[in-house]
RONU-903613 format. One line per 5 residues: number of its first residue (from 1); their letters; for each residue x, y, z of N, C-alpha, C, O. Coordinates in pm, 1 decimal, decimal comma. Example, Ala and Ser with C-alpha at 12.3 -4.5 7.8 and 13.67 -1.06 7.14 Angstrom:
BEGIN
1 = AS = 1319,0/-569,0/780,0/1230,0/-450,0/780,0/1320,0/-330,0/780,0/1423,6/-331,9/846,5  1285,0/-225,0/708,0/1367,0/-106,0/714,0/1290,0/3,0/787,0/1340,9/113,8/803,9 .
//
This chain:
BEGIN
1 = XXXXX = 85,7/-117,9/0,0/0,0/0,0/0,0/89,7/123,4/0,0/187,0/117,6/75,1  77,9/198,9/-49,3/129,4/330,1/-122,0/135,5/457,9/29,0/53,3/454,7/120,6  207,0/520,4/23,4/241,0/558,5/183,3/122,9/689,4/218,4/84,9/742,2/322,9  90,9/707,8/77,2/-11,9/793,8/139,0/-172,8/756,3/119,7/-253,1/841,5/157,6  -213,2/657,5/74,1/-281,5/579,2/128,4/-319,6/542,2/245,8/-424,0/583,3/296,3 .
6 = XXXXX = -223,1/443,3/314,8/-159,6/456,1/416,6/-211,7/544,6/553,4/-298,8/525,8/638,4  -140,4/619,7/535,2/-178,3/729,9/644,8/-305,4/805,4/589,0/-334,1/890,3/673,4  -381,8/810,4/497,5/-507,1/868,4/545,5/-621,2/722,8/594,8/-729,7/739,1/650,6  -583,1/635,7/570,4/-650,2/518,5/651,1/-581,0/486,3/770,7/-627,1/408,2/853,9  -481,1/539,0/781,1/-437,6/543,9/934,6/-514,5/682,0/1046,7/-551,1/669,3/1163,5 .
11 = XXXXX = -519,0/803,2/961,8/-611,7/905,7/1026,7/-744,6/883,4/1030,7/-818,1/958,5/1094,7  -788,2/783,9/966,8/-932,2/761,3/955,8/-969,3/679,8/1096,3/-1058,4/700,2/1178,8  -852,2/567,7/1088,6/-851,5/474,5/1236,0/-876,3/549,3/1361,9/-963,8/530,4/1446,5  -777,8/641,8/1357,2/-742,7/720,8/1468,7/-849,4/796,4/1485,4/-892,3/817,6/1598,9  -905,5/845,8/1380,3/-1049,8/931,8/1461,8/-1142,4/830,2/1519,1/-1188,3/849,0/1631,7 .
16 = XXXXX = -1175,7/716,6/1445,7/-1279,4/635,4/1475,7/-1278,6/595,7/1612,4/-1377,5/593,2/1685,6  -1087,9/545,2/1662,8/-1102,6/510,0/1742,4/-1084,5/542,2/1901,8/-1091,0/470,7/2001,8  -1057,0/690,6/1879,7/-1107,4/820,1/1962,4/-1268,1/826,5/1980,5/-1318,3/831,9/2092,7  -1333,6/825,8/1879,2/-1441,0/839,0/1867,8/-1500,5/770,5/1971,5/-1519,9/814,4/2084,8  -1535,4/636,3/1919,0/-1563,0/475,5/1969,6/-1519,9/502,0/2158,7/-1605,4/530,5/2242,6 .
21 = XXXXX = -1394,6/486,5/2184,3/-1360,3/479,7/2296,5/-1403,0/632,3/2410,3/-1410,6/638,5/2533,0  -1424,1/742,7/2299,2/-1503,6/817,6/2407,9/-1630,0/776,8/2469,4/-1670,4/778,5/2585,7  -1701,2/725,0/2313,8/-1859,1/704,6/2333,4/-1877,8/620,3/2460,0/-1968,6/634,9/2541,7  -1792,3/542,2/2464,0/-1770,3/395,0/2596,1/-1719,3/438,6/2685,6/-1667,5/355,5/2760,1  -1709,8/551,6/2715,9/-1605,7/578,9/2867,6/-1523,1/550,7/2911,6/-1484,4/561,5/3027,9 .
26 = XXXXX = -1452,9/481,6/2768,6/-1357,8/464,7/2813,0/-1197,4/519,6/2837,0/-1100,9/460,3/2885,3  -1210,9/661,8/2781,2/-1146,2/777,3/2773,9/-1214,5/880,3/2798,7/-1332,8/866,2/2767,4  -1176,0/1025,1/2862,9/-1181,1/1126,7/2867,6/-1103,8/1195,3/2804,4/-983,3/1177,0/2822,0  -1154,9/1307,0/2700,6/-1118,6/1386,1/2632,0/-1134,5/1557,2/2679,5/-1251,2/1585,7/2706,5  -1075,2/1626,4/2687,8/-1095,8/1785,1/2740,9/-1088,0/1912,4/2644,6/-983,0/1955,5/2597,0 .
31 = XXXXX = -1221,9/1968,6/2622,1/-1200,8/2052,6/2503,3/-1116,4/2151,7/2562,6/-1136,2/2156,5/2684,0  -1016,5/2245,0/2516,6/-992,9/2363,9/2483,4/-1011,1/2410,0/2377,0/-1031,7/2327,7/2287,7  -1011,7/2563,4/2337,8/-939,3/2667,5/2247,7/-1049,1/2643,1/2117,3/-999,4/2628,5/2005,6  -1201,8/2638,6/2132,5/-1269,9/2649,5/2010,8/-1326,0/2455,4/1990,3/-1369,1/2394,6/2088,3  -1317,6/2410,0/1897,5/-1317,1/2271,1/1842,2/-1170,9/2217,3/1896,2/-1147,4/2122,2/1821,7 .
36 = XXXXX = -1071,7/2229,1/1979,2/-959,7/2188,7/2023,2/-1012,2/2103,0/2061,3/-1130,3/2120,5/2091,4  -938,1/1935,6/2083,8/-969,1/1855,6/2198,5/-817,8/1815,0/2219,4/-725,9/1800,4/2138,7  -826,6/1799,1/2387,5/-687,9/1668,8/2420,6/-712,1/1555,2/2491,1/-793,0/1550,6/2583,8  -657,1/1477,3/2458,9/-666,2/1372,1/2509,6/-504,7/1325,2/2596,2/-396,5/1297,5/2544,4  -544,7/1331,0/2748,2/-382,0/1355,3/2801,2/-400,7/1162,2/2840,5/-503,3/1098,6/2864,6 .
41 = XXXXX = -273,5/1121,6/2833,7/-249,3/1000,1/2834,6/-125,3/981,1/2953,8/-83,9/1084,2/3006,8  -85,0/890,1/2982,2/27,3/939,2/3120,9/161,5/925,1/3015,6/270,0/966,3/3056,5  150,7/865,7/2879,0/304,7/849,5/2858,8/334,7/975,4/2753,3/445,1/1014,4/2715,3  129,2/1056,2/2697,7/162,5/1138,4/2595,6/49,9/1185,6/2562,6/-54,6/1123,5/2582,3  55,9/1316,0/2501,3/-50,7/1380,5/2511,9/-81,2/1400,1/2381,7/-4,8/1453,0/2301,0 .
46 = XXXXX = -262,9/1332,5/2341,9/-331,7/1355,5/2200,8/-413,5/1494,8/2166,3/-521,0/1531,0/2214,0  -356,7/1541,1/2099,8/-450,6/1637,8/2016,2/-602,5/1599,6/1911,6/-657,6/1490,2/1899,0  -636,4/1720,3/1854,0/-738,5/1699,7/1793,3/-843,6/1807,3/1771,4/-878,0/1878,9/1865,4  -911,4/1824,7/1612,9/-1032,2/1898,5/1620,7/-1141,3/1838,6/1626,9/-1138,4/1715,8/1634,0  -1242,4/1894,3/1626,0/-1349,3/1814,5/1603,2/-1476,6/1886,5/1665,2/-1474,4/2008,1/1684,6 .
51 = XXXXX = -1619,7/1786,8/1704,7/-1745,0/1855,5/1770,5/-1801,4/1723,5/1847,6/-1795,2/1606,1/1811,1  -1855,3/1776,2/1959,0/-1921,4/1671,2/2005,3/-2084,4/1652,1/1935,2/-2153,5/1731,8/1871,9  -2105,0/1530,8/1971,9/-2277,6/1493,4/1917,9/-2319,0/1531,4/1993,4/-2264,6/1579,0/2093,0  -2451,0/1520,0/1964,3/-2581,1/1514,7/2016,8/-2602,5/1409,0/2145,4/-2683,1/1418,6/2237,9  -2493,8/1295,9/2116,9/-2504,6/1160,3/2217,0/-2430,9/1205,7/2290,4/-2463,9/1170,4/2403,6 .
56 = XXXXX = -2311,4/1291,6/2292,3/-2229,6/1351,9/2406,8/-2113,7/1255,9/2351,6/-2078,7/1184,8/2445,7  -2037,9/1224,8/2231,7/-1937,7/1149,4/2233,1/-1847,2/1241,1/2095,2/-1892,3/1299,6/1996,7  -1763,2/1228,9/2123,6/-1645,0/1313,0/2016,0/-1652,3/1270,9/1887,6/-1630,4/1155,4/1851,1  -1697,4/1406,1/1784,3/-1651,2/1344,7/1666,8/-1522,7/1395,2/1576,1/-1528,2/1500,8/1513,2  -1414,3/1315,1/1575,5/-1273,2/1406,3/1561,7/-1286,2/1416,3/1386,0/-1310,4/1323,3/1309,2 .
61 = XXXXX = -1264,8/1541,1/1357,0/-1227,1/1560,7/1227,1/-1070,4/1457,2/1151,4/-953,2/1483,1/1178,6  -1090,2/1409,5/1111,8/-1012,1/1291,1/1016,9/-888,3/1396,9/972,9/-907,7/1518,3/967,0  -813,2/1360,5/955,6/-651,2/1421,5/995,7/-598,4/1542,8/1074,1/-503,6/1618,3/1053,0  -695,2/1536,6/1176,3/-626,2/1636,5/1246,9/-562,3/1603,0/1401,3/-551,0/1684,3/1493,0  -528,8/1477,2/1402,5/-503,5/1393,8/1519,8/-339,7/1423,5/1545,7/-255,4/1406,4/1457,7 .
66 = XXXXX = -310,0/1469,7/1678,1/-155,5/1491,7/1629,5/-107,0/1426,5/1794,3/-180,7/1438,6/1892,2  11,1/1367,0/1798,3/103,1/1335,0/1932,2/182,0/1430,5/1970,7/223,1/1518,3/1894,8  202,1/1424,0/2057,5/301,9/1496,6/2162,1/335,0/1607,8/2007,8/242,7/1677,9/1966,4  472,5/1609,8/1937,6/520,3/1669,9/1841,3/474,7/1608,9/1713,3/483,0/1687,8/1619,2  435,7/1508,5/1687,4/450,0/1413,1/1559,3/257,2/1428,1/1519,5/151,7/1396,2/1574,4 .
71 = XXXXX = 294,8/1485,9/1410,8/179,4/1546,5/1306,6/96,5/1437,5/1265,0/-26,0/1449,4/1266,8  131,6/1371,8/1241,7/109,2/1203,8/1169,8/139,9/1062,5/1254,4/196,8/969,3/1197,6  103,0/1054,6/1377,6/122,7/938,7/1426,3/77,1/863,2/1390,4/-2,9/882,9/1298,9  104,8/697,9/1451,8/72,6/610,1/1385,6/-11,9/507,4/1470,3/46,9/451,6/1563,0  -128,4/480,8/1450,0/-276,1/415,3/1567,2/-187,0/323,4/1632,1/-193,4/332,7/1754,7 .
76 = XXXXX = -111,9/244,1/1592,7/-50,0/178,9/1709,1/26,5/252,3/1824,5/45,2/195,9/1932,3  55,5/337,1/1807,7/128,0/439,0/1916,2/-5,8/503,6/2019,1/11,0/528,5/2138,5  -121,7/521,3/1954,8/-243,5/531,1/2008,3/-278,2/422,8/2102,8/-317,1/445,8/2217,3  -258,3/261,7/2035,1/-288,9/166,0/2119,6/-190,5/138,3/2254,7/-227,4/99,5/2365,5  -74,1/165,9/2216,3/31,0/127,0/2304,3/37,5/274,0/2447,6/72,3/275,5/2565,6 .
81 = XXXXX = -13,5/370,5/2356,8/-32,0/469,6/2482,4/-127,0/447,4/2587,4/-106,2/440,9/2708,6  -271,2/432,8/2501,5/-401,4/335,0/2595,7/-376,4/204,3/2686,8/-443,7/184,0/2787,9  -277,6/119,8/2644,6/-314,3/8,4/2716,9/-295,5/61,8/2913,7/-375,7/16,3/2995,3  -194,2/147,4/2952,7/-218,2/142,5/3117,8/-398,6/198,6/3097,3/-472,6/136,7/3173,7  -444,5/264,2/3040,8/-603,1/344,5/3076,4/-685,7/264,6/3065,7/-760,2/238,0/3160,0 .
86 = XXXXX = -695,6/198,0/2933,6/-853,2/80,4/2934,1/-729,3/-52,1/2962,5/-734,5/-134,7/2871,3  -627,5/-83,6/3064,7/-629,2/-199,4/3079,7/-641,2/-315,3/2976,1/-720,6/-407,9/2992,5  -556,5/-305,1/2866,3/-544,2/-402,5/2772,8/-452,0/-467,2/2830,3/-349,5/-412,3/2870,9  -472,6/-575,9/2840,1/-337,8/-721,7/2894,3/-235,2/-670,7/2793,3/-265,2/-622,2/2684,2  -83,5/-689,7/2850,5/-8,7/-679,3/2744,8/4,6/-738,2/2689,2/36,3/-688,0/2581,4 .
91 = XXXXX = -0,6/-910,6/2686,5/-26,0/-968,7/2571,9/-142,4/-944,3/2420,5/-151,3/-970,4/2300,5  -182,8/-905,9/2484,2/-361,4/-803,5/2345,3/-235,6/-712,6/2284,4/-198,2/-744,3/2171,5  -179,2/-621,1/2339,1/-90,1/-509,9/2321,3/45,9/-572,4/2232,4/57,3/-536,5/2115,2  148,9/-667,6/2292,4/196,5/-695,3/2157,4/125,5/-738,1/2056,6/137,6/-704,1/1938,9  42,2/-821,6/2107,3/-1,5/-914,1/1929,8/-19,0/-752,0/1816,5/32,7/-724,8/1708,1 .
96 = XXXXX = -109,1/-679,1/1900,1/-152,5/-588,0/1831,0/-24,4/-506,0/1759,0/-42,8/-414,3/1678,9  84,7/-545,3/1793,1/190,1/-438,9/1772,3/249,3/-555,3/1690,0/293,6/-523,3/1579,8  255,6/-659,1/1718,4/350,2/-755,6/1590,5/264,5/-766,3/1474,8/306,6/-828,4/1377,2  155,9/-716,7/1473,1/9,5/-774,9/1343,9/22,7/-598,3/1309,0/-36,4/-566,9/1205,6  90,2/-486,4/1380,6/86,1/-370,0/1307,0/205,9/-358,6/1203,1/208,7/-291,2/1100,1 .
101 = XXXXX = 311,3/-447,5/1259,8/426,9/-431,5/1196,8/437,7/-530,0/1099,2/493,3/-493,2/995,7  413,0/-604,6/1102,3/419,6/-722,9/998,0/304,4/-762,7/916,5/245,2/-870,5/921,7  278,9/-658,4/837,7/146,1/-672,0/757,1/126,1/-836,2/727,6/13,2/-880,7/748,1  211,2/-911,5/689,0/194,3/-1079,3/644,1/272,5/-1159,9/751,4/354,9/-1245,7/719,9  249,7/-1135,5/848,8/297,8/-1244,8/959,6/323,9/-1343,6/899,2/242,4/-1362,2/808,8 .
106 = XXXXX = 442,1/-1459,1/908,9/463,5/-1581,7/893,9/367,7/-1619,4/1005,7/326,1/-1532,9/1082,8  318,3/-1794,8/1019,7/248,1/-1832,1/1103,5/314,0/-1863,9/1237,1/261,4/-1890,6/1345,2  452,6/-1853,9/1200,2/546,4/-1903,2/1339,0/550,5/-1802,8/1439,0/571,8/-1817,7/1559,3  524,6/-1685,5/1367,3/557,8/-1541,7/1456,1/440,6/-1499,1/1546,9/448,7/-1395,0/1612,1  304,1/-1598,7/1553,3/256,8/-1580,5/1600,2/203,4/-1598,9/1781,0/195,3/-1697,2/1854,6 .
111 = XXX = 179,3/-1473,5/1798,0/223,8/-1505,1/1947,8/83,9/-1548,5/2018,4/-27,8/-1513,0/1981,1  119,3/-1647,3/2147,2/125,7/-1756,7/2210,8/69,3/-1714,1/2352,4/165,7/-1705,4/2428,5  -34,6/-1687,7/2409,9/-52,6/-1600,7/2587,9/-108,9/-1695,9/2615,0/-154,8/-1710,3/2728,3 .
//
């Protein structure tokens, strides 16, 4: 897949799954500064524009998701920041990180909890 491809289906993730995990409580998000949102994490802090619904859950405008400095992060850095907050086992947390990196896993590489 072509790199900018890529990253706008990677910004697409990233709103959704801001989105999703506000709607569930399972994050808190804090508007500032207009349509600003952050999302503070203990290892790093998410940006974002966007509006809330009508249901009371965030809807982030699709590439405007930014990390600490990095304009373009990448949803696994999203997941790996979340796991101390919603409590993902770290085993959920690598797989998720060896299946981000290795688009075609061999079957051996697959991990084992």
């Amino acid at each position: 897949m072509q790199g900018n491809y890529w990253q706008a289906a990677n910004q697409k993730l990233l709103a959704k799954a801001i989105s999703e995990l506000h709607f569930e409580n399972a994050i808190t998000v804090d508007p500032f500064e207009g349509r600003q949102f952050r999302l503070a994490l203990p290892d790093a802090e998410w940006l974002f524009s966007g509006t809330m619904s009508i249901w009371g859950m965030v809807i982030v405008d699709i590439g405007s998701v930014s990390r600490d400095d990095n304009q373009q992060p990448a949803l696994i850095s999203l997941v790996m920041d979340l796991q101390p907050v919603i409590k993902m086992d770290l085993c959920t947390s690598v797989a998720l990180s060896k299946s981000y990196r290795q688009p075609s896993p061999p079957s051996s590489s697959i991990l084992r909890c």
